[in-house]
C-alpha positions in Angstrom: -187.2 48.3 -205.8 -184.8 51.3 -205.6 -183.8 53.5 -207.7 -180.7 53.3 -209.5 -179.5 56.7 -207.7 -181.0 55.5 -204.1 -178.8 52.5 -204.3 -175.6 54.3 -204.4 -176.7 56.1 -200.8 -175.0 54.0 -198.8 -171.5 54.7 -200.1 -172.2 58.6 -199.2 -171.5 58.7 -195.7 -170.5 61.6 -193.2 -167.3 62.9 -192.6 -167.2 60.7 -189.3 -169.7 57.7 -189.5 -170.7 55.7 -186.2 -171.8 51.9 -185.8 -173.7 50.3 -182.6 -173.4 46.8 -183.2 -174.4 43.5 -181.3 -171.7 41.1 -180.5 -173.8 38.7 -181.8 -173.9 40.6 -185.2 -170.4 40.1 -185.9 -169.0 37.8 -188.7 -165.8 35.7 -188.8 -165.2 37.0 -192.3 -166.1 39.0 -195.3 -167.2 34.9 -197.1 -169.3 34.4 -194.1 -171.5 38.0 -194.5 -172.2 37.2 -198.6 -175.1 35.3 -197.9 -176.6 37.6 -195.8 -176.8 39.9 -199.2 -177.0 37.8 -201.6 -180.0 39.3 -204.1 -180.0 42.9 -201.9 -178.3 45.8 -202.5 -175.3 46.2 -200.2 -172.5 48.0 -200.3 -169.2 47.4 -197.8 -167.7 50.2 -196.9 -163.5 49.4 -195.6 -162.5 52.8 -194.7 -161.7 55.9 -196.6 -161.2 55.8 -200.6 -157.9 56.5 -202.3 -157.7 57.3 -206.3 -154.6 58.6 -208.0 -157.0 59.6 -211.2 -156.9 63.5 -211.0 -153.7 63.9 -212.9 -151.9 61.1 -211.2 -152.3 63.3 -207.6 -153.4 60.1 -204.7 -156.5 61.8 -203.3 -157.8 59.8 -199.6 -161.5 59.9 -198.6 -162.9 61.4 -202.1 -165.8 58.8 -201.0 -166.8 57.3 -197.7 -166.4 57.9 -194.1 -162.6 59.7 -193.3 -163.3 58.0 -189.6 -165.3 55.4 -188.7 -166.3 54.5 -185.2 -168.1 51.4 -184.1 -169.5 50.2 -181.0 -169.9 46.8 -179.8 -172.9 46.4 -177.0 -173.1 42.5 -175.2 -176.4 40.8 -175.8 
């Protein structure tokens, strides 16, 4: 089992974070990747964060990736 702080890893990407998938790997939807997880510890990352907490000021990528690049290779 992970620790509580080891869990929260995979929200602390780099800067620029890059992704070889398979085609094959690919889901139709967000609902058809929830049983893949279901009982794990996963965390979805959708791009860069936004908050508008520090005095009201809207701060992008606090959290997360600021780019994301992802390749697909064929099976």
């Amino acid at each position: 089992m992970l620790e509580a702080d080891e869990e929260l890893l995979g929200s602390l990407l780099p800067e620029i974070h890059i992704a070889v998938l398979k085609s094959t790997d690919i889901l139709p939807s967000l609902p058809d990747a929830m049983p893949l997880v279901k009982g794990k510890n996963a965390v979805f990352i959708t791009g860069p964060s936004r908050t508008a907490d520090i005095e009201m000021t809207l701060s992008i990528g606090v959290h997360g990736p600021k780019e994301i690049h992802v390749f697909v290779t064929r099976n």
